[in-house]
N, CA, C and O atoms as CSV, one atom per row, in Angstrom:
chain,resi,resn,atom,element,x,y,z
A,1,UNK,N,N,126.727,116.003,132.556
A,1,UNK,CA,C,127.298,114.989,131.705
A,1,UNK,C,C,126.792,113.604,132.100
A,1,UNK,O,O,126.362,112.870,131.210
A,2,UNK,N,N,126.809,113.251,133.190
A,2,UNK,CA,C,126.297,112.454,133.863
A,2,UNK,C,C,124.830,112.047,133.556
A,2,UNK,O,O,124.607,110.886,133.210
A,3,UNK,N,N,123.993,112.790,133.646
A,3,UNK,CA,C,122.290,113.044,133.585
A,3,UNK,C,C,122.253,112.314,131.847
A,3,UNK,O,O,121.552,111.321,131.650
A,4,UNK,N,N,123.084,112.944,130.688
A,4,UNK,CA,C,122.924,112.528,129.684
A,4,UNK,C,C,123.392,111.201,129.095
A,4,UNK,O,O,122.989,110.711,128.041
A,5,UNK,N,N,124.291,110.696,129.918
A,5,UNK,CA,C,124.958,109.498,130.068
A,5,UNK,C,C,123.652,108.384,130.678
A,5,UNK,O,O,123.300,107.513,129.883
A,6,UNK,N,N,123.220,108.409,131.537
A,6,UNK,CA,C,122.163,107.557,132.293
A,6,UNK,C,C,121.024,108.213,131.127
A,6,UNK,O,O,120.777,107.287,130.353
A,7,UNK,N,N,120.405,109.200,130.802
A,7,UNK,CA,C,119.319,109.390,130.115
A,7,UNK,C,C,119.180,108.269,129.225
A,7,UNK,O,O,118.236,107.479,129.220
A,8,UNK,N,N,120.798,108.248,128.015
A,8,UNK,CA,C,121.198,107.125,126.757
A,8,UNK,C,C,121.025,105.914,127.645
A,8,UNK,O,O,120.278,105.161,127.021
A,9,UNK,N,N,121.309,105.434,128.645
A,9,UNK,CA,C,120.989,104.044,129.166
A,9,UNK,C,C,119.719,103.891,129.230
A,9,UNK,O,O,119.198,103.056,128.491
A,10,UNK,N,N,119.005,104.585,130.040
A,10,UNK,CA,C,117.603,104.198,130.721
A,10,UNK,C,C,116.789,104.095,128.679
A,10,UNK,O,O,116.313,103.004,128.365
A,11,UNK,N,N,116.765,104.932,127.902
A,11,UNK,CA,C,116.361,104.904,126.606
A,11,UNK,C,C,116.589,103.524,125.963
A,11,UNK,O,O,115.781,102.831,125.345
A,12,UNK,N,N,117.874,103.291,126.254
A,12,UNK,CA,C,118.816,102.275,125.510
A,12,UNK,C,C,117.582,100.994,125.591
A,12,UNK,O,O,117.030,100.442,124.639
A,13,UNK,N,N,117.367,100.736,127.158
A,13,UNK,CA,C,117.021,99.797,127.740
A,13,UNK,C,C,115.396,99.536,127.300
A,13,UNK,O,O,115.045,98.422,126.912
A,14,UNK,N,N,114.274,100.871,127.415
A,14,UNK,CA,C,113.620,100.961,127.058
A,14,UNK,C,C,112.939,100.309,125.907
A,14,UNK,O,O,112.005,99.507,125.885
A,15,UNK,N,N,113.770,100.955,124.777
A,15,UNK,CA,C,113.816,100.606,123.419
A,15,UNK,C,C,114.196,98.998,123.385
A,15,UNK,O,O,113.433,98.336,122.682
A,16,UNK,N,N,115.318,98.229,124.074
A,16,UNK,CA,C,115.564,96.857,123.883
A,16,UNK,C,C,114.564,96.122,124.828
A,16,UNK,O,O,114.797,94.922,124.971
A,17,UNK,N,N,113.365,96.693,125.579
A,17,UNK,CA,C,112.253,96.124,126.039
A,17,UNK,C,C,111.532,95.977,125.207
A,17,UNK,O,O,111.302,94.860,124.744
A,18,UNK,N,N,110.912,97.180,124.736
A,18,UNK,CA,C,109.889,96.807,123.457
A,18,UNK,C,C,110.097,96.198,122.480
A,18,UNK,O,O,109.059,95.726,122.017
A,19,UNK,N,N,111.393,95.868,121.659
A,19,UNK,CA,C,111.684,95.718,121.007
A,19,UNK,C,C,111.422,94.184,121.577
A,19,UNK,O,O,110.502,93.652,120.957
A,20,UNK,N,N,111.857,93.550,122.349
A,20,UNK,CA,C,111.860,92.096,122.941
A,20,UNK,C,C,109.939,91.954,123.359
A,20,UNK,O,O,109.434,90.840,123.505
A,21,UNK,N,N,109.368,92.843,123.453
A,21,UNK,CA,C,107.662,92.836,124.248
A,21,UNK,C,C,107.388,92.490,122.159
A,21,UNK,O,O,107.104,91.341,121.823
A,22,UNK,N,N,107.475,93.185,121.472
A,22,UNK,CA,C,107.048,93.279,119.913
A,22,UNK,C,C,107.214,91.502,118.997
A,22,UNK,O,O,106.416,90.949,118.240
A,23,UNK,N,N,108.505,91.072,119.472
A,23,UNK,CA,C,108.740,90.243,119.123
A,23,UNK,C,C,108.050,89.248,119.537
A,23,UNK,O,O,107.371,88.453,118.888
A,24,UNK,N,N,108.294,89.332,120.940
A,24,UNK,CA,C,107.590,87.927,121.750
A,24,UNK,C,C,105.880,88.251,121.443
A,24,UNK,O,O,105.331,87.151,121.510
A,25,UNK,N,N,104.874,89.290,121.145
A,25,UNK,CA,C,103.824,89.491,120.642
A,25,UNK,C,C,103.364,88.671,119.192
A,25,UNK,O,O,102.405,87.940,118.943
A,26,UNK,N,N,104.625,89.199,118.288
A,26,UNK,CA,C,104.480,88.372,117.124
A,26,UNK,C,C,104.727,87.072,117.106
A,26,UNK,O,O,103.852,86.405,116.553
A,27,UNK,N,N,105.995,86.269,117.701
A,27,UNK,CA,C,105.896,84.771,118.372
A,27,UNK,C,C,104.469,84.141,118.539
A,27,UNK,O,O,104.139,83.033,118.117
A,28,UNK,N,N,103.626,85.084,119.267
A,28,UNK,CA,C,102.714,84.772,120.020
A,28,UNK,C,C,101.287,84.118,118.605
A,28,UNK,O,O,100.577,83.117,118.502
A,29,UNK,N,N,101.506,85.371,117.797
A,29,UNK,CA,C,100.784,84.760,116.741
A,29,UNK,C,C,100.934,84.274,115.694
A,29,UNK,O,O,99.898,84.007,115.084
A,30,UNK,N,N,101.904,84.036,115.209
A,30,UNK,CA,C,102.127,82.694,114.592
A,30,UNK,C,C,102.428,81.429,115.225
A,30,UNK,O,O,102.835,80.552,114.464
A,31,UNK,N,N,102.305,81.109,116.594
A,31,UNK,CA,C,102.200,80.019,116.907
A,31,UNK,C,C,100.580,80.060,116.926
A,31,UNK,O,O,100.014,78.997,116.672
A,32,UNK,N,N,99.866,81.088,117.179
A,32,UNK,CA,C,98.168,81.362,117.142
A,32,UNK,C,C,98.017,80.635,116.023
A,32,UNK,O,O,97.294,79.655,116.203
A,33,UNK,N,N,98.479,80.770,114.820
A,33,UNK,CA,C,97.675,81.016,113.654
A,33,UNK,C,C,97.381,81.713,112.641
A,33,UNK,O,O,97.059,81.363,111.505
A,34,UNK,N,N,97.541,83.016,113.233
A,34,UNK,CA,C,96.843,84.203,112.882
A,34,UNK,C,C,98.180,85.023,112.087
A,34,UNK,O,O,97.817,85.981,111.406
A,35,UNK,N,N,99.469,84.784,112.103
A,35,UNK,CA,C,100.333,85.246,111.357
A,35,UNK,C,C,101.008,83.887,111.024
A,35,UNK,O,O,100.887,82.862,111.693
A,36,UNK,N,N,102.043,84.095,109.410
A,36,UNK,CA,C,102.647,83.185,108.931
A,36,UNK,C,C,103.722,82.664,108.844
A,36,UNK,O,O,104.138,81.515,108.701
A,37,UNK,N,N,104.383,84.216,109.008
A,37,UNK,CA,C,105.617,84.659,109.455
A,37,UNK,C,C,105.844,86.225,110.221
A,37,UNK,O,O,104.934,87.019,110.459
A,38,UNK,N,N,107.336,86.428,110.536
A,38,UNK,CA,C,107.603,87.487,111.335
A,38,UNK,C,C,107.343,88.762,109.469
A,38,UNK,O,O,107.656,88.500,108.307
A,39,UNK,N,N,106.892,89.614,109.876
A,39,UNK,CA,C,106.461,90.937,108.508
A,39,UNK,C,C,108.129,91.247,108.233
A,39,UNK,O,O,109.169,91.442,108.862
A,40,UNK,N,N,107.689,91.164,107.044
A,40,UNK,CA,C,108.967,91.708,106.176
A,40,UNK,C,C,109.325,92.966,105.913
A,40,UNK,O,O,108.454,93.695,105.437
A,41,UNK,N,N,110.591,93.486,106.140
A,41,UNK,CA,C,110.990,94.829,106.292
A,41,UNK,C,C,110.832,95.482,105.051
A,41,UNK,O,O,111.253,94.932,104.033
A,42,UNK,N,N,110.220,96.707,104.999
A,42,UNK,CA,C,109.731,97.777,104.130
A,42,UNK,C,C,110.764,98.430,103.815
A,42,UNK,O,O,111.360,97.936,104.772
A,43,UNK,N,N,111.603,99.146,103.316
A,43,UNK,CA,C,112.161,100.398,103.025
A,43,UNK,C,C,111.202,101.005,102.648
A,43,UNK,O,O,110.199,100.641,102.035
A,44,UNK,N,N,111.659,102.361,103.188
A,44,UNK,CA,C,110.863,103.368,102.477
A,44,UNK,C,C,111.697,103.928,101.163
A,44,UNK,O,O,112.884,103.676,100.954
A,45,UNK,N,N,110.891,104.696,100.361
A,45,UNK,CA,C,111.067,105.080,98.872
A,45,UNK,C,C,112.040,106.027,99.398
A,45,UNK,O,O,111.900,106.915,100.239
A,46,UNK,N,N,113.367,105.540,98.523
A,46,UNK,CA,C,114.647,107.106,99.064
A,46,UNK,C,C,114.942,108.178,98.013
A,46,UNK,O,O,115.944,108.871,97.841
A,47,UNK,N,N,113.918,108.120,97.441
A,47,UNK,CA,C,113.768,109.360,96.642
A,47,UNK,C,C,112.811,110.519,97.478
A,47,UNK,O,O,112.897,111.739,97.620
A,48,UNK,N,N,111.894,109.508,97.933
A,48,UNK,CA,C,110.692,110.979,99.187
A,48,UNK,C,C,110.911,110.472,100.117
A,48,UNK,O,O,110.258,109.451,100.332
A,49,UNK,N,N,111.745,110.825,100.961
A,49,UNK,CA,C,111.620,110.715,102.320
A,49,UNK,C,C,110.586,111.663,103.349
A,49,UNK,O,O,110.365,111.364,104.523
A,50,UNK,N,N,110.018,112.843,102.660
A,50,UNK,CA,C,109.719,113.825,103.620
A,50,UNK,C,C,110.269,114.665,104.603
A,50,UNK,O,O,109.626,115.492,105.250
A,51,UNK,N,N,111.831,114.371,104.734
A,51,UNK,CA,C,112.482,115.508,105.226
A,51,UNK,C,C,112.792,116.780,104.417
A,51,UNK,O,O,113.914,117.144,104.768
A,52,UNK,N,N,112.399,117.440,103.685
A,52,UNK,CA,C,112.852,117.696,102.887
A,52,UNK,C,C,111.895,118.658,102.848
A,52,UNK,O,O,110.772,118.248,103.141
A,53,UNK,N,N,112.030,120.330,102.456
A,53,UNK,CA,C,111.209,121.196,101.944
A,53,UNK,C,C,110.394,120.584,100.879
A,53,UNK,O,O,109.192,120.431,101.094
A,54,UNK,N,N,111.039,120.120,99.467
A,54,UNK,CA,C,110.670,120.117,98.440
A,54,UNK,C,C,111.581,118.585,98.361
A,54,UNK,O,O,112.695,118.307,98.805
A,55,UNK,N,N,110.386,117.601,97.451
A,55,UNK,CA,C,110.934,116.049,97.911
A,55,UNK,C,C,111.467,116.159,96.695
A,55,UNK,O,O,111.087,116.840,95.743
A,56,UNK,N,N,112.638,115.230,96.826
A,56,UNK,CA,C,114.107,115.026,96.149
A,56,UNK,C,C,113.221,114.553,94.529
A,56,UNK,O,O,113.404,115.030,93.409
A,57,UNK,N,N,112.404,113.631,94.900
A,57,UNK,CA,C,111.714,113.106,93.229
A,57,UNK,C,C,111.814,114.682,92.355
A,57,UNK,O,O,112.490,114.775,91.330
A,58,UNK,N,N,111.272,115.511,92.760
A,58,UNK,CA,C,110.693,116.972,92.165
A,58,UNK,C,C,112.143,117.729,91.776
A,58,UNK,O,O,112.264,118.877,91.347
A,59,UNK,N,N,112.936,117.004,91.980
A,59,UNK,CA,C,114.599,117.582,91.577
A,59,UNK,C,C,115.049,117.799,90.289
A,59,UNK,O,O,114.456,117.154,89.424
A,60,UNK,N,N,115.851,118.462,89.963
A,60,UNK,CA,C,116.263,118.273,88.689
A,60,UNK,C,C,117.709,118.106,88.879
A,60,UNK,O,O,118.363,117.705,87.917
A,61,UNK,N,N,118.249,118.340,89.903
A,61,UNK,CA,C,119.597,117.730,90.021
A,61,UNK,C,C,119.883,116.523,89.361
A,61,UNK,O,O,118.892,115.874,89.026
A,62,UNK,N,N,120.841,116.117,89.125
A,62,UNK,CA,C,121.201,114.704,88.554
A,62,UNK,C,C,121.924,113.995,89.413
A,62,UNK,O,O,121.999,112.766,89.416
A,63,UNK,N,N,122.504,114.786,90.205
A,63,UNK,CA,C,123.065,113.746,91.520
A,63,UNK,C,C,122.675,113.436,92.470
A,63,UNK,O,O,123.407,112.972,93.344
A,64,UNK,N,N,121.016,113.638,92.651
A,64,UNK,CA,C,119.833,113.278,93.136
A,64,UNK,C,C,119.423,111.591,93.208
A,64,UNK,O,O,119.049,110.862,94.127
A,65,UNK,N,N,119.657,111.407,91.952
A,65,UNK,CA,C,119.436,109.657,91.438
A,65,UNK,C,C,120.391,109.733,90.206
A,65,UNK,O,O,120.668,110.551,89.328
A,66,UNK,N,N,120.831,108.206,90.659
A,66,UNK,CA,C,121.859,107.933,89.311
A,66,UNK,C,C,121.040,106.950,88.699
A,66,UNK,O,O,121.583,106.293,87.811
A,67,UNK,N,N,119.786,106.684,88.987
A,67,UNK,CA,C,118.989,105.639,88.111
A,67,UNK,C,C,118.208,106.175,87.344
A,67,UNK,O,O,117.251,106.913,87.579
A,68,UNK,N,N,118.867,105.573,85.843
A,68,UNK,CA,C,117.937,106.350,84.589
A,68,UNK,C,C,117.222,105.825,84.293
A,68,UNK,O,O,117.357,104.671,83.889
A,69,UNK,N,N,115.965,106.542,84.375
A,69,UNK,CA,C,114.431,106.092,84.148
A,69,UNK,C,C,114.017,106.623,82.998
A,69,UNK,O,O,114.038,107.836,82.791
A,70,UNK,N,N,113.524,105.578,81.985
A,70,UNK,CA,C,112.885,106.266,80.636
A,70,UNK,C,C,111.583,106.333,80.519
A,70,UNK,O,O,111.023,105.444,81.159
A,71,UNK,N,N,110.866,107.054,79.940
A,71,UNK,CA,C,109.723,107.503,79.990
A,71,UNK,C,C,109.337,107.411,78.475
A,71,UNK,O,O,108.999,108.461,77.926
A,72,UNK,N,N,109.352,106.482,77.894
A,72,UNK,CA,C,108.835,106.222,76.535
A,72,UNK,C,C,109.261,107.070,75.900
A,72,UNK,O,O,108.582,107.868,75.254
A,73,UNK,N,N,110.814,107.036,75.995
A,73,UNK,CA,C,111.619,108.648,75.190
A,73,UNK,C,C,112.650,107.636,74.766
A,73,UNK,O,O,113.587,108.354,74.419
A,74,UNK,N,N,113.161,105.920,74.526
A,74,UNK,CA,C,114.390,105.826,73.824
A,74,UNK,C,C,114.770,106.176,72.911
A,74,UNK,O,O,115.968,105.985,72.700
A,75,UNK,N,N,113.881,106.930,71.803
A,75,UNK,CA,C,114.349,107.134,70.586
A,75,UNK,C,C,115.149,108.926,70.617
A,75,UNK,O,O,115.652,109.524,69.666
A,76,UNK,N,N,114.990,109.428,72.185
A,76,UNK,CA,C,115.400,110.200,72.414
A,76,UNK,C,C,117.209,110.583,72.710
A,76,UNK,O,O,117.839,111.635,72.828
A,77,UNK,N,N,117.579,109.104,72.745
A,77,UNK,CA,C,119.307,108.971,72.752
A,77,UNK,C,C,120.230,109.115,71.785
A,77,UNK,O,O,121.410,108.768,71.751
A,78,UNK,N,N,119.431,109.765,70.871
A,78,UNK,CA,C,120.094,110.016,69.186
A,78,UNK,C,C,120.654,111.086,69.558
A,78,UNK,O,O,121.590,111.330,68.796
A,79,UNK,N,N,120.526,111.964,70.479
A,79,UNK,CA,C,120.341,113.424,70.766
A,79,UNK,C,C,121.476,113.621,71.896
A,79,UNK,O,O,121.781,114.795,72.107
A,80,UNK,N,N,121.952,112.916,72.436
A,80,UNK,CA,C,123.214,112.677,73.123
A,80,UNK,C,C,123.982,113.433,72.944
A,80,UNK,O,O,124.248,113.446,71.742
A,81,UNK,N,N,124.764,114.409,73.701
A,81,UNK,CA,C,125.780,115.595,73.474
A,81,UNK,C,C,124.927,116.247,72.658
A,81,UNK,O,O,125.751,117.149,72.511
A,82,UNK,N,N,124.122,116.568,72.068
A,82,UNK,CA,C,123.633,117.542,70.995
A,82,UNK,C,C,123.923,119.349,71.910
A,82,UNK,O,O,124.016,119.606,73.111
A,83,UNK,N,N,123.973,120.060,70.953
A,83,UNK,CA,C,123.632,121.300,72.034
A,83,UNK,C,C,122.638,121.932,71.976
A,83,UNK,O,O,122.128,121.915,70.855
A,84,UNK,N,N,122.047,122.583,72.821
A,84,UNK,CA,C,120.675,123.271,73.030
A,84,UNK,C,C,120.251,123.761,72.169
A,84,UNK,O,O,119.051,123.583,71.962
A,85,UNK,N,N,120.883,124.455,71.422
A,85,UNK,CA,C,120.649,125.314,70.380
A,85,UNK,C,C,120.411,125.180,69.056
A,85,UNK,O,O,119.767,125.935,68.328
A,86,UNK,N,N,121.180,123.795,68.685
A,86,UNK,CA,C,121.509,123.212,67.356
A,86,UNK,C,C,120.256,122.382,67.020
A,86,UNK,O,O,120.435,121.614,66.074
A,87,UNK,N,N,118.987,122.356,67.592
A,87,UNK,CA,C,117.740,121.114,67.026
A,87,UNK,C,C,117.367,122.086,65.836
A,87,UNK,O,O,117.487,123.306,65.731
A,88,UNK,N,N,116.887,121.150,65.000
A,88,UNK,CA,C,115.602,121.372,64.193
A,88,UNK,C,C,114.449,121.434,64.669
A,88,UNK,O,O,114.275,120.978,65.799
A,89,UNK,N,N,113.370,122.000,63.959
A,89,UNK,CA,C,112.317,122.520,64.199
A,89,UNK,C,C,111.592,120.908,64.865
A,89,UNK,O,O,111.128,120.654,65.977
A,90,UNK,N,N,111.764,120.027,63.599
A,90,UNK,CA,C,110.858,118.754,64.127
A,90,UNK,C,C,112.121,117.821,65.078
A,90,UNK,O,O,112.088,116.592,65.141
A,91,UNK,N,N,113.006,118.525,65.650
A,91,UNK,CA,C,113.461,117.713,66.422
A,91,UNK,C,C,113.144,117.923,67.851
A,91,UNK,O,O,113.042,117.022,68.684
A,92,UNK,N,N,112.967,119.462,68.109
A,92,UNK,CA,C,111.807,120.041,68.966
A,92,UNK,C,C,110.740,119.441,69.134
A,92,UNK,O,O,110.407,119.104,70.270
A,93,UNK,N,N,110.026,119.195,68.133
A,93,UNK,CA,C,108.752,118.686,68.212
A,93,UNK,C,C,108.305,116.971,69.151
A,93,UNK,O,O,107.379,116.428,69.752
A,94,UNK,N,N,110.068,116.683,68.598
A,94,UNK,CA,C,109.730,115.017,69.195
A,94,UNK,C,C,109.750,115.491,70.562
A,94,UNK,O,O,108.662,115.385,71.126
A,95,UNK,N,N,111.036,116.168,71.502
A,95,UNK,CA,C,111.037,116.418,72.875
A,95,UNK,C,C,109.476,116.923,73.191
A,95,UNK,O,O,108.835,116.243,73.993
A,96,UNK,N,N,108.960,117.876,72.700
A,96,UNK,CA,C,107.363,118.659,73.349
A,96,UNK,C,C,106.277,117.945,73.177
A,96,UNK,O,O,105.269,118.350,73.756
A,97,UNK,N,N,106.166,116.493,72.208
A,97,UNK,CA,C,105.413,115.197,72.075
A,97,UNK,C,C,105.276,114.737,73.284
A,97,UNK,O,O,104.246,114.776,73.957
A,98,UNK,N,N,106.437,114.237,73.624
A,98,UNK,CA,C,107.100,113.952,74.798
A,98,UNK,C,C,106.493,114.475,76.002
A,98,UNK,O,O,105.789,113.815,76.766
A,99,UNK,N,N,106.855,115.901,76.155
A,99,UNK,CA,C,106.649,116.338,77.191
A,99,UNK,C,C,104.860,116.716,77.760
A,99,UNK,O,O,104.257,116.753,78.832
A,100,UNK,N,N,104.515,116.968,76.115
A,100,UNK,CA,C,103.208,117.185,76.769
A,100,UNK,C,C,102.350,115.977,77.210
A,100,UNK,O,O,101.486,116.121,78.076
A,101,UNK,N,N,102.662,114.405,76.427
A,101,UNK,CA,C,102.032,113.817,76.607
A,101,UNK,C,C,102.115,113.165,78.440
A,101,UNK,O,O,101.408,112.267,78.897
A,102,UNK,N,N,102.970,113.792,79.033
A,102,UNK,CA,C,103.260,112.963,80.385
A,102,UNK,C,C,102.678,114.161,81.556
A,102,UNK,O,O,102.606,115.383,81.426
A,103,UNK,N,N,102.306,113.288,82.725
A,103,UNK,CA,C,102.066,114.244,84.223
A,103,UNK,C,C,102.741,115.318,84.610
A,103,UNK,O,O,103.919,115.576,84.364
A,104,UNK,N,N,102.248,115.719,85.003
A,104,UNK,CA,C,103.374,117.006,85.477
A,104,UNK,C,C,103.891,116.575,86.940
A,104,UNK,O,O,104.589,117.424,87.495
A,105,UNK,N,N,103.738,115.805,87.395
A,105,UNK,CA,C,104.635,115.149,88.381
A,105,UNK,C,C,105.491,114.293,88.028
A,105,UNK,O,O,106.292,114.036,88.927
A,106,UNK,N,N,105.706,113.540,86.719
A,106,UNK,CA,C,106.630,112.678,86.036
A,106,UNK,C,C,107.886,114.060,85.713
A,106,UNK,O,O,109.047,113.874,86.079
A,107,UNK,N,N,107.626,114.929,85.255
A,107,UNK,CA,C,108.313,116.512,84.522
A,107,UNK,C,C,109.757,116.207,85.021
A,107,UNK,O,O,110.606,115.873,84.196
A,108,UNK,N,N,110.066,116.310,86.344
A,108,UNK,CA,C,111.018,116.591,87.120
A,108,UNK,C,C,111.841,115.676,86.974
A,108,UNK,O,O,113.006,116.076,86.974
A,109,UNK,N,N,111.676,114.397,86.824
A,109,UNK,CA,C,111.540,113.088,86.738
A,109,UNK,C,C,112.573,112.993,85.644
A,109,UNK,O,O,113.773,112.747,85.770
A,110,UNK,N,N,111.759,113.277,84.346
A,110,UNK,CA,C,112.377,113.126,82.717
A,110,UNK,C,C,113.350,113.932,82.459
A,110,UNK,O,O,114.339,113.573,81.821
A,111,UNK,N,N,113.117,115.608,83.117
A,111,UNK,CA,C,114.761,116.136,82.748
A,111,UNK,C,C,115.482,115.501,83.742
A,111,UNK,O,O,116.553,116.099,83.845
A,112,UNK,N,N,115.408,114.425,84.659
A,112,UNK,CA,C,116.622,114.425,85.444
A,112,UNK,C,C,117.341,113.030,84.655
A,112,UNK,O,O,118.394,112.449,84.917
A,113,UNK,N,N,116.216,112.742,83.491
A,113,UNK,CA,C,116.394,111.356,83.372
A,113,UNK,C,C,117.543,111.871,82.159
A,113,UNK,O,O,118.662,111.361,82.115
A,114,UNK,N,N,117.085,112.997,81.143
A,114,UNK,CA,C,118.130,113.350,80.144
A,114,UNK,C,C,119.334,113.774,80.439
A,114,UNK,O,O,120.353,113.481,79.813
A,115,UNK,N,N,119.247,114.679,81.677
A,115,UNK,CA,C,120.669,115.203,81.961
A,115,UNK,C,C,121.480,113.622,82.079
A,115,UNK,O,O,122.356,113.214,81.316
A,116,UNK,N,N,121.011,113.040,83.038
A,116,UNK,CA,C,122.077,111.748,82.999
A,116,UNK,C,C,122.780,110.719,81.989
A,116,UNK,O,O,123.772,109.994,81.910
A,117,UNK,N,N,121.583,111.131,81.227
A,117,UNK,CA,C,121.654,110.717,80.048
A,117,UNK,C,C,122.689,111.206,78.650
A,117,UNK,O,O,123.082,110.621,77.640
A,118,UNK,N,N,122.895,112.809,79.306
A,118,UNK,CA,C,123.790,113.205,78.346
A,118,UNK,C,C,123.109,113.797,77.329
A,118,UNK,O,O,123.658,114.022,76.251
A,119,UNK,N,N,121.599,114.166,77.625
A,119,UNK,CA,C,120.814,114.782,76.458
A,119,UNK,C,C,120.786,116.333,76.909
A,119,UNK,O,O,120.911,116.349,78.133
A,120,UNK,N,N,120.725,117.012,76.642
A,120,UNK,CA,C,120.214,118.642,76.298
A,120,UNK,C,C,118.944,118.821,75.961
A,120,UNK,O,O,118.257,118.257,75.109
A,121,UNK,N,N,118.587,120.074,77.086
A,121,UNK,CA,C,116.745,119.807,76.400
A,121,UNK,C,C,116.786,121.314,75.365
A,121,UNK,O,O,117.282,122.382,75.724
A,122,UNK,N,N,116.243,121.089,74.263
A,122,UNK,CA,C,116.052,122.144,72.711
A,122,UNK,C,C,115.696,123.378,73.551
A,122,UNK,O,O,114.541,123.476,73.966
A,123,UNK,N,N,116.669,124.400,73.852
A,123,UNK,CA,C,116.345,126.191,74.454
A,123,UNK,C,C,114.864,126.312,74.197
A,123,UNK,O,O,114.130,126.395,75.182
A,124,UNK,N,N,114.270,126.335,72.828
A,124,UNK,CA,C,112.704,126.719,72.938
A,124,UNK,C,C,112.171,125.910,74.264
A,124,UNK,O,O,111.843,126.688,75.160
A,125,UNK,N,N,112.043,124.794,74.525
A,125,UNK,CA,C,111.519,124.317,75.585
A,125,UNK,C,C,111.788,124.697,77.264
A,125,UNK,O,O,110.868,124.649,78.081
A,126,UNK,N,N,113.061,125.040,77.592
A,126,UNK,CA,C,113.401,125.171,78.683
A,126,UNK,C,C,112.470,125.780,79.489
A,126,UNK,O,O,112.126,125.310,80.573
A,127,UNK,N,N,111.987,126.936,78.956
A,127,UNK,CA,C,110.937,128.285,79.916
A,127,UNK,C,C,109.873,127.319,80.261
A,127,UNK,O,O,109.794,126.961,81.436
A,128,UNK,N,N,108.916,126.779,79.253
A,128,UNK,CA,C,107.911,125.454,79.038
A,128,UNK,C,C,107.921,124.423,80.495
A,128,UNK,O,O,107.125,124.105,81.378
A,129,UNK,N,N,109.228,124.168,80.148
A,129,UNK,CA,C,109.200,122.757,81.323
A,129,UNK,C,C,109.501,123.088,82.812
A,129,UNK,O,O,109.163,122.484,83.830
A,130,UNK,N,N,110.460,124.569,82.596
A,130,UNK,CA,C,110.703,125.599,83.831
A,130,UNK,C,C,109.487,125.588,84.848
A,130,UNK,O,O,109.277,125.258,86.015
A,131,UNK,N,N,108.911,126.037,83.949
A,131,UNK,CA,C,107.608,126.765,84.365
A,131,UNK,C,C,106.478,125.599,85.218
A,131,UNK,O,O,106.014,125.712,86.353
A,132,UNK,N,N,106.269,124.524,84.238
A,132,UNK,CA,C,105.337,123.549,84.828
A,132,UNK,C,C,105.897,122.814,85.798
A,132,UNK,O,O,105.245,122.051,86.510
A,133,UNK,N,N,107.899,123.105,85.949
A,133,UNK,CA,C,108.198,122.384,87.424
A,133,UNK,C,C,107.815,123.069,88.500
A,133,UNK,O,O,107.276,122.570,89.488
A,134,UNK,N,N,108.215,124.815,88.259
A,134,UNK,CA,C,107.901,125.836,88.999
A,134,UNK,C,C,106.538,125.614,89.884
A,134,UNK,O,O,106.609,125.708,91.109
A,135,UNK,N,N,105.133,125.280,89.149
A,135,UNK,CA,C,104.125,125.803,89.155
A,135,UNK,C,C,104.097,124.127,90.366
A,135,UNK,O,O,103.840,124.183,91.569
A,136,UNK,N,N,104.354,123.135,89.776
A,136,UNK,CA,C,103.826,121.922,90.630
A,136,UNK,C,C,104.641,122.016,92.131
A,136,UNK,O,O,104.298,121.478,93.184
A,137,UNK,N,N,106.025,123.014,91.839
A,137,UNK,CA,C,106.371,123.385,93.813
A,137,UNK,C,C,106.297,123.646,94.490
A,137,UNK,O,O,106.993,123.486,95.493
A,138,UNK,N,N,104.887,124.519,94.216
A,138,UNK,CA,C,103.974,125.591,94.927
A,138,UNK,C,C,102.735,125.171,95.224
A,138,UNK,O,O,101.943,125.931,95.780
């Protein structure tokens, strides 16, 4: 218990060295010249983190991201509650316009963008878009 107790210190300390050696480095060059300021903190993208078997973007969950992203589909919100089953032939047609015209890395993307949306994607399509998420997880 002990050993792991001193391990977290001696680390602790470590880490608040470099951390103080990094700083006083960068000090060093912007009083040089050579920097303007201290670098501005990055986030990384929290949709791919890389922990992850299969990165969260490639999801179709909807509680994945609550940010709805449109994909040159607004005229697609007419369709709101509709049910799967109930499109017309050319109402099909607008969703598979749609779908074919975009990446197949966007795919995952757009149904996550309808579910949130409250859209239903037309049953003929499902196997279609299944399939090309399927194929890009592999």
């Amino acid at each position: 218990m002990w050993i792991l107790i001193i391990g977290l210190l001696v680390l602790a300390i470590v880490a608040m060295t470099a951390g103080y050696i990094r700083n006083r480095n960068i000090q060093k060059k912007i009083e040089k010249g050579e920097l303007n300021d201290f670098p501005d903190i990055v986030e990384a993208d929290a949709e791919c983190c890389g922990q992850h078997e299969i990165c969260e973007k490639d999801s179709l969950l909807a509680a994945v991201s609550t940010q709805i992203e449109y994909y040159d589909d607004e005229d697609l919100d007419k369709y709101i509650g509709k049910d799967p089953d109930s499109y017309y032939p050319y109402q099909v047609d607008q969703f598979r316009d749609i779908f074919y015209t975009m990446q197949d890395i966007d795919v995952a993307g757009w149904v996550r963008s309808l579910q949130l949306r409250g859209i239903n994607l037309p049953t003929e399509l499902k196997d279609e878009i299944f399939l090309i998420i399927g194929e890009r997880r592999h």
